[in-house]
PLY file of the C-alpha trace (Angstrom):
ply
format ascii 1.0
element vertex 396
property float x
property float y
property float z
element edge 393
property int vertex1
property int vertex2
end_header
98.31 109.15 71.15
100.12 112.26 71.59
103.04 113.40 69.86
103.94 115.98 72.38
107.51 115.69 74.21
105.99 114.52 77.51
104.18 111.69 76.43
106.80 110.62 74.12
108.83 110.53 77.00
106.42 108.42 79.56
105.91 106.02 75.98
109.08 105.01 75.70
110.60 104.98 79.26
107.58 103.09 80.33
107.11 101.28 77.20
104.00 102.00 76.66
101.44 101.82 74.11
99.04 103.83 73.11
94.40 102.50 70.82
74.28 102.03 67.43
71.78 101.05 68.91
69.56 103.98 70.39
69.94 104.08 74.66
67.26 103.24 76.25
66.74 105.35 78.99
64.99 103.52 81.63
68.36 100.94 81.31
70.68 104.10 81.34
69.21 104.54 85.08
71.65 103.86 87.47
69.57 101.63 90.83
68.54 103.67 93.75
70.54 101.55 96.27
72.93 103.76 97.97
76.20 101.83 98.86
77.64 102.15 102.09
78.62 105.86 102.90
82.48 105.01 104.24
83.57 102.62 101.06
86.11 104.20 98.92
86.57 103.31 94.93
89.58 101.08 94.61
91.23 99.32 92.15
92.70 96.23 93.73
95.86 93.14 92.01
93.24 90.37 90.61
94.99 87.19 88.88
97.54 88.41 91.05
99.73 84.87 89.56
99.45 85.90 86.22
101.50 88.81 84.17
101.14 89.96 80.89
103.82 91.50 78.69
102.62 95.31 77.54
99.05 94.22 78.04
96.54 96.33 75.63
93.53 94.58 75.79
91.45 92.40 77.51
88.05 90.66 76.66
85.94 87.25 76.70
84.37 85.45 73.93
80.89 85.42 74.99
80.62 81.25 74.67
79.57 80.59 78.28
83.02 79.21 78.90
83.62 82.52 81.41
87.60 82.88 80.06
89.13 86.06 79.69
91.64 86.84 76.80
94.25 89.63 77.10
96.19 90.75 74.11
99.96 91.57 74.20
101.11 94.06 72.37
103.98 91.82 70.71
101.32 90.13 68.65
100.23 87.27 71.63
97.19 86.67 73.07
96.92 84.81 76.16
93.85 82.82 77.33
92.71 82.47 80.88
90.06 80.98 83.18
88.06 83.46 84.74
89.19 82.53 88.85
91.24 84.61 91.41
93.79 81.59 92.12
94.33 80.83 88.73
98.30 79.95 88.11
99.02 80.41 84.73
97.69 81.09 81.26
97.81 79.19 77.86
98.68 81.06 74.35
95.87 81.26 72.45
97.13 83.20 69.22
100.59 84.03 68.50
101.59 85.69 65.11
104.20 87.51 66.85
106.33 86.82 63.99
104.09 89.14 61.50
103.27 92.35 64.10
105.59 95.06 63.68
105.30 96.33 67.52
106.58 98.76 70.27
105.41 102.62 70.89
101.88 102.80 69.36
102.12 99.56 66.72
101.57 96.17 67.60
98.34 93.48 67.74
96.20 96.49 68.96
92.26 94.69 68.63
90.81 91.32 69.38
86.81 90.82 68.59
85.01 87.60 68.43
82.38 86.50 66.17
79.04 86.43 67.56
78.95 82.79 66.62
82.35 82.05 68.26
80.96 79.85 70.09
79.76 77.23 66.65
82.10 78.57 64.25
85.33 79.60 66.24
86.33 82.86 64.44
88.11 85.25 65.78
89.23 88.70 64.14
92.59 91.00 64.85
93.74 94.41 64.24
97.70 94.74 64.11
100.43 96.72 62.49
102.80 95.23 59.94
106.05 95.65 57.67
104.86 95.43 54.18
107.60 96.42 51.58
109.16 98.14 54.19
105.89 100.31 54.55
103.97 99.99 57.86
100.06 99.19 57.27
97.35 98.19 59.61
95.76 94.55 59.19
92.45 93.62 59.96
91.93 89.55 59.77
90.27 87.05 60.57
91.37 83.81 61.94
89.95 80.17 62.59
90.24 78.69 66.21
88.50 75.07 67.71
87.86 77.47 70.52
90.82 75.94 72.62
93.29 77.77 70.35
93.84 80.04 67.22
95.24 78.57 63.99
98.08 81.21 62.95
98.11 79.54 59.73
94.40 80.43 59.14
94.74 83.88 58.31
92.31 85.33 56.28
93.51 89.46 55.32
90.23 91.31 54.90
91.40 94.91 54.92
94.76 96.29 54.92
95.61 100.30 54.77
99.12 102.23 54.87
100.08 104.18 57.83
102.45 107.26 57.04
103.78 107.46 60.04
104.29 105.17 63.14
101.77 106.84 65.33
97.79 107.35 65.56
97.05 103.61 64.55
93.71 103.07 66.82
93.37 99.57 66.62
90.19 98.90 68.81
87.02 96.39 66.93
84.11 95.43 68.04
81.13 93.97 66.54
77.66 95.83 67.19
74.19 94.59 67.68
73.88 94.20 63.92
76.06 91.77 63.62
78.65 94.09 61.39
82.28 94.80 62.72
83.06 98.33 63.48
87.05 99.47 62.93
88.52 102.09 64.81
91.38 104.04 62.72
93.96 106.87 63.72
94.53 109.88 61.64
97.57 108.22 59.94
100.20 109.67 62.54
102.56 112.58 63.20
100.86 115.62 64.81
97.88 118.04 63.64
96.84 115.72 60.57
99.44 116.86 58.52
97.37 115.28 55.53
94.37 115.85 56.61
93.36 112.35 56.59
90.39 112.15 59.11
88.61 114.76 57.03
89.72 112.77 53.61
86.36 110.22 52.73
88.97 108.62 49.84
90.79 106.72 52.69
90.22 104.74 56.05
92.00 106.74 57.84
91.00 108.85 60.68
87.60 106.85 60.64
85.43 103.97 61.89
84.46 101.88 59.75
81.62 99.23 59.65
81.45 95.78 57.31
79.78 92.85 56.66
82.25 89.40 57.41
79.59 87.41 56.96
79.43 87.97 53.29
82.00 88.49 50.23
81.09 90.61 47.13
83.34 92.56 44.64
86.32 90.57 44.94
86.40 91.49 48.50
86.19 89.28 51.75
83.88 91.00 53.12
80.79 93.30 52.13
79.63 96.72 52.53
76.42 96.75 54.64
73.30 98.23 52.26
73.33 101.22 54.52
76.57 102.65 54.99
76.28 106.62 55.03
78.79 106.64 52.31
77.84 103.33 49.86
77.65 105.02 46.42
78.86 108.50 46.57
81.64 109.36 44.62
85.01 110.27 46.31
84.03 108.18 49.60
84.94 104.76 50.44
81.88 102.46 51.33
83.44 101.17 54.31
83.35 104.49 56.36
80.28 104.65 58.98
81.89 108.16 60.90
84.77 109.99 60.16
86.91 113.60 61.61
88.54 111.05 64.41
92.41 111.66 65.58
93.38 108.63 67.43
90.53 106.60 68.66
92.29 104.12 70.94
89.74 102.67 72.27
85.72 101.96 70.84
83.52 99.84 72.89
79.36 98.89 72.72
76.97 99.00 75.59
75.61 95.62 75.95
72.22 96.72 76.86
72.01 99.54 74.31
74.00 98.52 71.84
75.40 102.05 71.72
79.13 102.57 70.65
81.05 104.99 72.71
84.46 106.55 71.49
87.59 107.16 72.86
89.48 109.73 70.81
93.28 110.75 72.41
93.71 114.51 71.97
96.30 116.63 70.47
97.71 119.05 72.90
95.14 120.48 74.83
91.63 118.13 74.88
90.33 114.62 75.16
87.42 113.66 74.48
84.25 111.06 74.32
82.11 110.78 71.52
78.88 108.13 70.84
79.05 107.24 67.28
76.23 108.55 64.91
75.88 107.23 61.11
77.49 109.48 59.05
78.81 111.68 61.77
81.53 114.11 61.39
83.66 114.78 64.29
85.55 117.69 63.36
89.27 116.83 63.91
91.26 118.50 62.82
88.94 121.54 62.62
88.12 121.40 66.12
89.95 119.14 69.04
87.41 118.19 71.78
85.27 121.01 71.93
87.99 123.82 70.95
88.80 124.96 67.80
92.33 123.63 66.67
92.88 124.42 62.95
92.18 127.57 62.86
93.14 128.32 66.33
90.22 130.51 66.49
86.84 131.13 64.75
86.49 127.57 63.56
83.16 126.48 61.41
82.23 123.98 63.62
78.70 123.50 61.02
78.12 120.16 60.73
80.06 118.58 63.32
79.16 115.67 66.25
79.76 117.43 69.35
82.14 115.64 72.33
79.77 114.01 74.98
82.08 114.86 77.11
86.07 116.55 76.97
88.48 117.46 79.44
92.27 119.27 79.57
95.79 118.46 80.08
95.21 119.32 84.27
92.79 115.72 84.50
95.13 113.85 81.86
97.04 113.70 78.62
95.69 110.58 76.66
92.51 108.97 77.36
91.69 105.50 77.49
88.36 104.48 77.04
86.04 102.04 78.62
82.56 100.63 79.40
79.12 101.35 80.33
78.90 99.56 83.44
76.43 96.14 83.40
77.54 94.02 85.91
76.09 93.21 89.37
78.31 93.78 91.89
79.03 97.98 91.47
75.12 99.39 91.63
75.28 102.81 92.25
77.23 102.97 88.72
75.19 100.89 86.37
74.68 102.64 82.83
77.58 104.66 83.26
80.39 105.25 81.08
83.98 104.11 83.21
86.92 105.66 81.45
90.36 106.91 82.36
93.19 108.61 81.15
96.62 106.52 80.30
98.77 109.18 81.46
97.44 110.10 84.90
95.98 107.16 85.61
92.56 109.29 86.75
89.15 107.06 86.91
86.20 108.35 85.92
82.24 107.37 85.63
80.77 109.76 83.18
76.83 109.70 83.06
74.81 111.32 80.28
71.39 112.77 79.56
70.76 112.13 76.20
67.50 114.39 76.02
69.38 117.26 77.55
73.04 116.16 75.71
74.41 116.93 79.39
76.91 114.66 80.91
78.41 114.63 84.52
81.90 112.82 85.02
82.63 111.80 88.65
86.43 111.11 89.32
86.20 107.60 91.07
89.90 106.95 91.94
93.50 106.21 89.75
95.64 102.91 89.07
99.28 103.96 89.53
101.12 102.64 86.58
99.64 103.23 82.75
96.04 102.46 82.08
96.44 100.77 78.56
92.75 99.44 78.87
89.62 98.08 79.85
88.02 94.68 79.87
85.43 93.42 80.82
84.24 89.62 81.40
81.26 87.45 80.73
79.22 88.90 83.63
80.23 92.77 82.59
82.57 93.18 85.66
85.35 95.86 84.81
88.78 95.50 85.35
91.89 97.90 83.95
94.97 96.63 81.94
98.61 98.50 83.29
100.86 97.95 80.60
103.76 99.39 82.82
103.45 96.07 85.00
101.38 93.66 82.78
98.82 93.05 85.65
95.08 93.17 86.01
93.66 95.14 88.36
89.64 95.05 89.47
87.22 98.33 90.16
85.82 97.63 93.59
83.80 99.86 95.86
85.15 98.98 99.63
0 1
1 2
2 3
3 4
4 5
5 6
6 7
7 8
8 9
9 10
10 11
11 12
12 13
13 14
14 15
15 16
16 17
19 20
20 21
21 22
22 23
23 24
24 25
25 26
26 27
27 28
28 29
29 30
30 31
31 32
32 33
33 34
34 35
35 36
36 37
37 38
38 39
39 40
40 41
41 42
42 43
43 44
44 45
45 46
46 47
47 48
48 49
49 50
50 51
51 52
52 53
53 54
54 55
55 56
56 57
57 58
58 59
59 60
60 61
61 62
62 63
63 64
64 65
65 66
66 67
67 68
68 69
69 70
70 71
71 72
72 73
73 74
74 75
75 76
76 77
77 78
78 79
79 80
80 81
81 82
82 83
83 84
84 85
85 86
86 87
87 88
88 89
89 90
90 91
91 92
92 93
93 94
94 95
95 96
96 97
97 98
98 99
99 100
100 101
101 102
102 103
103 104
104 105
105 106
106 107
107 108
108 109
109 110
110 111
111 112
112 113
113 114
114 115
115 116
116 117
117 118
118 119
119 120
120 121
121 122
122 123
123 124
124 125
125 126
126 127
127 128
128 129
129 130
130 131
131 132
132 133
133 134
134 135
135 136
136 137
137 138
138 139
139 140
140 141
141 142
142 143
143 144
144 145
145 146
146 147
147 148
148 149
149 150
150 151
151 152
152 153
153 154
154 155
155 156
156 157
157 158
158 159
159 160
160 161
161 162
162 163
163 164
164 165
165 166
166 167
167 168
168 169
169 170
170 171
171 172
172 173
173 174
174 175
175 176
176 177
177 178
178 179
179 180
180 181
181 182
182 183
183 184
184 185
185 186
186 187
187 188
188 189
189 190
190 191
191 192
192 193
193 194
194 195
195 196
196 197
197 198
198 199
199 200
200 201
201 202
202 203
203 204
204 205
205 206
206 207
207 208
208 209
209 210
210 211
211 212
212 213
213 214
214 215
215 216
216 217
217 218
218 219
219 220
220 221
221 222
222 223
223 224
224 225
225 226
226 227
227 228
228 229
229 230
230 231
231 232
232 233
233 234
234 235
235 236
236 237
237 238
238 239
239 240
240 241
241 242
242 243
243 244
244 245
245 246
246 247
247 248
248 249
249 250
250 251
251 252
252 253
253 254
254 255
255 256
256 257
257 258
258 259
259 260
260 261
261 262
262 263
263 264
264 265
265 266
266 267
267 268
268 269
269 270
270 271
271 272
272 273
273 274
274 275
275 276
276 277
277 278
278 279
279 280
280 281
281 282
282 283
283 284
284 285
285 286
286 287
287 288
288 289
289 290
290 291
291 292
292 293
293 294
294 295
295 296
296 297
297 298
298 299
299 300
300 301
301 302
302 303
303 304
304 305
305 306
306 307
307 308
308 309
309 310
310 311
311 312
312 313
313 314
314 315
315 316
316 317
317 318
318 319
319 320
320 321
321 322
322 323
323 324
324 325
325 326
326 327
327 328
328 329
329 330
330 331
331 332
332 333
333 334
334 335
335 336
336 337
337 338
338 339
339 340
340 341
341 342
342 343
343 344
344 345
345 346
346 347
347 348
348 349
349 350
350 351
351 352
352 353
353 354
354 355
355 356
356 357
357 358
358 359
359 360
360 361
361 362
362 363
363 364
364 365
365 366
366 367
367 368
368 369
369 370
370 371
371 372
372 373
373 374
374 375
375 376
376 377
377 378
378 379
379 380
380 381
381 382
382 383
383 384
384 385
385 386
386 387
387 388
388 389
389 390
390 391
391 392
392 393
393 394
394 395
């Protein structure tokens, strides 16, 4: 997140946190059907029953079941069924009692096995107190799909965090079945260490393994084609790398194409897609400026933003989804983002032949747009961690 005075302020008076496939174009194609000419984008109280305390993420388990899970920054993640007049919520995972939390730390990333549904797993990303030094956890945990066993945990990566800030936190497992890790720069401002640029650590990175199989003392594997598998000075778990604070990564579910998030310094934020290997230049470059040099930057070899924007549209974006549900047409395939800060709503669409994108401000959620989520049938809805409720996109 940033580390500017500003946004240190709205952080902590609003206690708030802050986070492969190929497209196929004919599915990036938004319908024809032209929605009626007076509606207005909303977003409108949903679950309007329920609140969440500093809500930070939200998601389903794709088991048919249609519940929707929202994660609490505290280290709690509450467990729902999917229906407006629905009174309360049940606990499905609390290891509140091992998440160090508050600013940007916390239980930060909740993915579910592919095979939740038979085998119950579920896997975390939170911040901890280790020897007094904060590191980032990545687990997995058994469940009998009603609830998680907190006693189950099984620690498959952990990394130190210098400083309390730039943790990411998102996961997400892709059409191949791997999990995908999204990891902040390691904290304070400008990279100090120049960690995202570092291959020897995770930092600053996403990363993409294999839970399905253990090797090398390790519980889990390195998939056989990892960019970096084998070469000297990089670790094998790295898939892309040059990220600052990647709050939030999320996959199509049509493409299978991973879109990223990454909160800006001072002056841009900006969407990436992720690309094997790919470099994306902080803290050479921040969005599509140069940032370290100020000026004159060698940009060579570097992913270029989809998409960036300045500190008039927002301060600290917040990423989302590529539209698949039913009920919004006129934005199917595009990319629905917003910035924490502002509170601005956005559909971005892009041209992957021509690498063009147009962004389309849709509307804004007074409060602080922690997140995203999305349920079983790929309706949106936006997380306000200033409130703890759930708000819906809706075109009325």
């Amino acid at each position: 997140m940033k580390i500017n005075s500003f946004v240190l302020y709205v952080f902590w008076t609003l206690g708030a946190a802050t986070l492969l496939g190929a497209c196929n174009k004919s599915s990036d194609t938004p319908p024809t059907t032209d929605p009626d000419p007076n509606a207005t984008w909303q977003v409108n109280p949903v679950f309007s029953n329920l609140t969440f305390n500093s809500p930070v993420e939200m998601t389903h388990a794709a088991d048919g079941t249609n519940r929707i899970f929202v994660v609490e920054q505290r280290g709690v993640v509450r467990v729902f069924q999917n229906e407006a007049n629905v009174n309360q919520s049940q606990t499905f995972l609390d290891i509140s009692n091992r998440v160090s939390s508050g600013g940007e730390t916390g239980l930060l990333g909740l993915a579910f096995h592919p095979d939740f549904k038979t085998n119950g797993q579920i896997f975390v990303n939170y911040t901890r107190r280790f020897n007094n030094q904060l590191q980032s956890v990545v687990s997995r945990f058994q469940s009998n799909k009603t609830t998680a066993d907190a006693n189950s945990e099984e620690i498959l990566i952990t990394f130190d965090q210098p400083y309390a800030n730039h943790n990411g936190g998102a996961i997400l497992f892709g059409k191949d079945g791997f999990l995908y890790i999204a990891t902040g720069d390691g904290g304070s401002g400008g990279d100090p260490q120049n960690n995202s640029q570092n291959r020897a650590n995770l930092l600053g990175k996403v990363l993409r393994i294999d839970i399905n199989t253990k090797e090398g003392g390790l519980n889990y594997a390195i998939p056989t084609d990892n960019p970096f598998k084998g070469m000297a000075g990089s670790r094998p778990e790295i898939y892309a790398y040059g990220l600052r604070n990647p709050w939030k990564i999320t996959s199509d579910r049509s493409t299978g194409r991973v879109w990223i998030a990454d909160v800006g310094q001072n002056a841009r934020e900006e969407i990436d897609i992720l690309e094997k290997g790919g470099n994306y230049g902080w803290r050479v470059t921040e969005g599509k400026e140069c940032y370290s040099p100020a000026n004159n930057c060698n940009r060579t070899g570097f992913v270029e933003p989809v998409f960036d924007y300045g500190t008039s549209e927002g301060r600290s974006i917040t990423g989302g989804y590529v539209y698949r549900g039913s009920k919004l047409s006129s934005i199917v395939g595009q990319y629905i983002y917003g910035d924490y800060v502002s509170g601005n709503i956005w559909a971005l669409t892009y041209d992957e032949n021509a690498r063009q994108a147009t962004n389309k401000l849709l509307t804004r959620l007074v409060g602080s747009l922690s997140s995203f989520g999305e349920d079983e049938a790929g309706e949106l809805y936006l997380l306000n961690h200033q409130t703890g409720k759930i708000h819906l996109l809706e075109l009325k």
